[in-house]
C-alpha positions in Angstrom: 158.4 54.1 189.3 158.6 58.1 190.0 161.2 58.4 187.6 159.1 56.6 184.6 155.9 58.1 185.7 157.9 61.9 185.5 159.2 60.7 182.3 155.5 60.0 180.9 154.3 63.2 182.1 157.2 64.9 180.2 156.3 63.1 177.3 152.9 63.8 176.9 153.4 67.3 178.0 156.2 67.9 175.1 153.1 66.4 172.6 150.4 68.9 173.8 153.1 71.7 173.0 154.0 70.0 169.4 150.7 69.1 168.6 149.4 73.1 169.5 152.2 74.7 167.8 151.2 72.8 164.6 147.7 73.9 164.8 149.0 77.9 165.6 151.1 77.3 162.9 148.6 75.9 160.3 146.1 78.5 161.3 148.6 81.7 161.3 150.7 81.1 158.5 147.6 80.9 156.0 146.2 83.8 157.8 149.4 85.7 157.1 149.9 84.4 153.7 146.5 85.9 152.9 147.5 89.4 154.2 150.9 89.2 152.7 149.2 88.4 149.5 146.3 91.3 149.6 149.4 94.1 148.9 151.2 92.3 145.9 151.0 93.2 142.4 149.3 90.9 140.4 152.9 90.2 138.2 154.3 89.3 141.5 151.8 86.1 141.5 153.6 84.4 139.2 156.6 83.8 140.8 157.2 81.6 143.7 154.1 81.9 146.1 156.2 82.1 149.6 158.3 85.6 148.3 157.7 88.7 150.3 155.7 91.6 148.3 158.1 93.9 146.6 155.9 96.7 148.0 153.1 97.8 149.7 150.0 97.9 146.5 147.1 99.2 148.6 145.6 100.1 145.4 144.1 95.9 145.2 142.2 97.1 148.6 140.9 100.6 146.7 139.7 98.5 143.3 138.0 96.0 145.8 136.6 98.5 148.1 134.8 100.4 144.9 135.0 98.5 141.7 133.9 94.9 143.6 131.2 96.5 145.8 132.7 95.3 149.1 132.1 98.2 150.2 128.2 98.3 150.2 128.7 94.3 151.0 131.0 95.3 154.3 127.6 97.7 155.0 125.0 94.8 154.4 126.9 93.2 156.6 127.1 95.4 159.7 123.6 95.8 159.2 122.6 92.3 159.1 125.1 91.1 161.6 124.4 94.3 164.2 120.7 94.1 164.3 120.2 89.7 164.1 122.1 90.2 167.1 120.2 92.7 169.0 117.0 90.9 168.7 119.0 87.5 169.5 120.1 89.2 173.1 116.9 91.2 174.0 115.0 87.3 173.1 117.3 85.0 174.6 118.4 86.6 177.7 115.2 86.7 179.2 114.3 83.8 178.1 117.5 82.2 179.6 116.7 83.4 182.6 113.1 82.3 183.3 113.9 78.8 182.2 116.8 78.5 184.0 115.3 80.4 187.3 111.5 80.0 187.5 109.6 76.8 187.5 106.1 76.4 185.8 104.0 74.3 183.5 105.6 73.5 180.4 109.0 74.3 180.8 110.7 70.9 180.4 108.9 70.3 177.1 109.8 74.0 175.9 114.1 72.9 177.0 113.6 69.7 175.6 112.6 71.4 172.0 115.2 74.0 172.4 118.1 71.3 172.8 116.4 69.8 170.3 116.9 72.5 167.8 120.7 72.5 168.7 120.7 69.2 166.5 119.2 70.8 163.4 121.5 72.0 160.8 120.1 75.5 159.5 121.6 74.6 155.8 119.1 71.6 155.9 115.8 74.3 156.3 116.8 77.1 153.8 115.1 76.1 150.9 111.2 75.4 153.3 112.6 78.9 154.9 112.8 80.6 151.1 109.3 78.9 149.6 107.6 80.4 153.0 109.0 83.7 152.6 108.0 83.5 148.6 104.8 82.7 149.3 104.2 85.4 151.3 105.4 87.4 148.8 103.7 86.6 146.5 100.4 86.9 148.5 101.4 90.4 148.7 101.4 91.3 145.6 98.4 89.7 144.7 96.6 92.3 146.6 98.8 94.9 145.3 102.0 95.4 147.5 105.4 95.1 147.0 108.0 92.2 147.6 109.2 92.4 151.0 110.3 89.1 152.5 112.9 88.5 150.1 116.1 90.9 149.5 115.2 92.2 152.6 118.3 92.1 155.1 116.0 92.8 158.0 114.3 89.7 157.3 117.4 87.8 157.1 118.5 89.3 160.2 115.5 87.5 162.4 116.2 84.5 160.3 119.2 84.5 161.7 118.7 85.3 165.3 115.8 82.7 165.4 117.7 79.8 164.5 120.3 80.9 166.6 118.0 81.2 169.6 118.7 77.0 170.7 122.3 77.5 171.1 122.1 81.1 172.9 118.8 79.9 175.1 120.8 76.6 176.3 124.4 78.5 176.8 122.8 81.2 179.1 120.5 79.5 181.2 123.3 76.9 181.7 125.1 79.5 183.6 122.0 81.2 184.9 121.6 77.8 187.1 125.1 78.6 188.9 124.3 82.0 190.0 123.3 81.6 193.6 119.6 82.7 194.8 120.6 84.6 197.3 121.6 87.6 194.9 117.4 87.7 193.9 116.8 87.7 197.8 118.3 90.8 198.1 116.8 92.3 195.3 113.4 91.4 196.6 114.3 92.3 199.9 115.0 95.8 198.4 111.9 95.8 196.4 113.1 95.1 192.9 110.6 93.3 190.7 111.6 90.1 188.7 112.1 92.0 185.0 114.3 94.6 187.7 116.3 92.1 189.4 117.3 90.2 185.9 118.5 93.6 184.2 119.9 95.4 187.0 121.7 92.2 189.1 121.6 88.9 187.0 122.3 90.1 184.2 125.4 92.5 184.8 126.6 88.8 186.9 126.1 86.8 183.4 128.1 89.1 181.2 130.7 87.0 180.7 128.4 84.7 179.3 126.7 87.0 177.0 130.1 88.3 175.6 130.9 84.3 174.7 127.2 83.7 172.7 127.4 87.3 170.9 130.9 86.5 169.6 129.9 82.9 168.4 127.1 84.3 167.1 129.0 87.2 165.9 131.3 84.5 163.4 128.3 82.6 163.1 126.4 85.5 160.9 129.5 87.3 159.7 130.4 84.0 157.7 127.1 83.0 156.8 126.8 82.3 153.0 123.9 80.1 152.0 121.1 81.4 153.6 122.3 85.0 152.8 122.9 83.4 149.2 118.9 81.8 148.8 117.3 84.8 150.5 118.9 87.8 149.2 119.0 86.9 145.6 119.2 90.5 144.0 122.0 92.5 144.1 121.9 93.6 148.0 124.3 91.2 149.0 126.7 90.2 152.3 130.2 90.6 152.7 130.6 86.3 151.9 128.5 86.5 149.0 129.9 89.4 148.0 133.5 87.3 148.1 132.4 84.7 146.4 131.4 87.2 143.3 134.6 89.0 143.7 136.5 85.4 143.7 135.0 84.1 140.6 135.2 87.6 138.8 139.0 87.9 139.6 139.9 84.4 139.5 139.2 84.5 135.1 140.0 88.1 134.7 143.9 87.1 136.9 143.4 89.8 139.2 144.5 87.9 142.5 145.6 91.4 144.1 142.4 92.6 144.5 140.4 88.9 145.5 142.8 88.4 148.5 142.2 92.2 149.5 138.9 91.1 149.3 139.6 88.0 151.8 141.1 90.6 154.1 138.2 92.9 154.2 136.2 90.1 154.9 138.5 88.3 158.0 139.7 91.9 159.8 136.7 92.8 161.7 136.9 89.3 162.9 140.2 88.9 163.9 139.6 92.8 165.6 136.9 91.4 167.9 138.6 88.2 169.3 141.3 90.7 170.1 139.6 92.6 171.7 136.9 90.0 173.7 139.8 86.9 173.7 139.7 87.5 177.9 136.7 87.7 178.1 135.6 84.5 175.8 137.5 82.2 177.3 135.9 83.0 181.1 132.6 82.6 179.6 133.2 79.3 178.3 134.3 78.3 181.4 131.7 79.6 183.5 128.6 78.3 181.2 130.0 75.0 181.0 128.0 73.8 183.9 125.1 71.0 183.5 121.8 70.7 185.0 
């Protein structure tokens, strides 16, 4: 019985390492293939699609860098992505932390709406998003202003962080609830206030936490392509619009070169940050799994 019980175990341990190398491998050789692709000449193309690039043709990052925009789109980007998150964290942590710390009236009938919300697809509310923002445009300048809802990236940036808010609210107070009290004791004890003792002691405890949310969030708006797409309809677009442009453009006019230098521009500062947070992302996940 020990011997065919080890043997299972063996077995089923051998398929969780198969069945994970197939995934690395399905996610990293595309990956690669992309950045391989980004430095070949566009003659190169024609050939088999698995040959290594003959040289090193930075110029396809240069045409798409200037020529394509990406350049301003990389910029609209940052923007967007860098300040939807700032108002996302300076909303949600406190908010986080008096649901998940304080008791009063109304607060299971403000959780239940905000898990609520984690069941609505944001795709599904663009277009009532869009007529609101138009109609306050248009009341604008029907008593003489100019538009300012729409092509406006700040306004797409609190779009953003709003609908995000369900997701960040219900991560964060799930692991405000596993801190211990004792830690706001001696806070009071010392004579910190409540809005003291959540900056200066729960907060540094739930960084982990934080790190996890801001990098899903981070993806989250950094990919984003249909809101962007309905409420930025000018010409001050983000980085996926922006690829999408450069994709059709280059796809008729058989410039590949410069559309996968494109798709690297757009999946580097990505890849940069799970690098760099990969430690950290993981033990929040871990920690702000708990339930009520």
């Amino acid at each position: 019985m020990k011997k065919k019980k080890w043997s299972t175990e063996k077995l089923y341990t051998i398929f969780i390492y198969v069945a994970l190398a197939t995934l690395a491998i399905s996610i990293v050789v595309p990956v690669g293939w992309v950045f391989m692709a980004s430095i070949k000449q566009n003659s190169e193309f024609y050939g088999s699609p698995w040959t290594l690039p003959q040289g090193f043709h930075f110029q396809n990052f240069v045409d798409a860098w200037n020529s394509a925009k990406m350049g301003s789109y990389l910029l609209n980007s940052i923007i967007v992505t860098g300040v939807a998150l700032l108002i996302l964290v300076v909303v949600a942590i406190p908010a986080s932390y008096v649901l998940a710390r304080f008791d009063f009236r109304g607060r299971k009938v403000i959780n239940t709406l905000l898990k609520g919300g984690l069941f609505i697809n944001v795709n599904y509310i663009v277009v009532p998003i869009f007529l609101m923002l138009l109609d306050w445009d248009n009341g604008l300048k029907a008593i003489g202003f100019k538009s300012l809802f729409l092509n406006n990236i700040f306004v797409l940036a609190l779009v953003y962080a709003s609908t995000a808010l369900p997701f960040t609210i219900y991560l964060l107070s799930s692991f405000f609830r596993t801190l211990p009290s004792t830690f706001e004791e001696a806070a009071s004890i010392d004579g910190a206030g409540y809005f003291t003792t959540m900056l200066k002691v729960m907060t540094p405890m739930a960084r982990p936490s934080i790190i996890t949310v801001i990098l899903f969030n981070f993806l989250s708006f950094w990919n984003e392509y249909i809101i962007s797409l309905t409420l930025m309809p000018g010409d001050n677009k983000t980085l996926p619009v922006g690829l999408m442009n450069l994709m059709q453009a280059q796809r008729g006019a058989a410039r590949f070169g410069q559309m996968y230098a494109g798709m690297v521009i757009v999946m580097l500062p990505t890849l940069i940050l799970y690098i760099m947070v990969q430690s950290k992302l993981t033990q929040g996940m871990t920690l702000g799994g708990s339930k009520e």
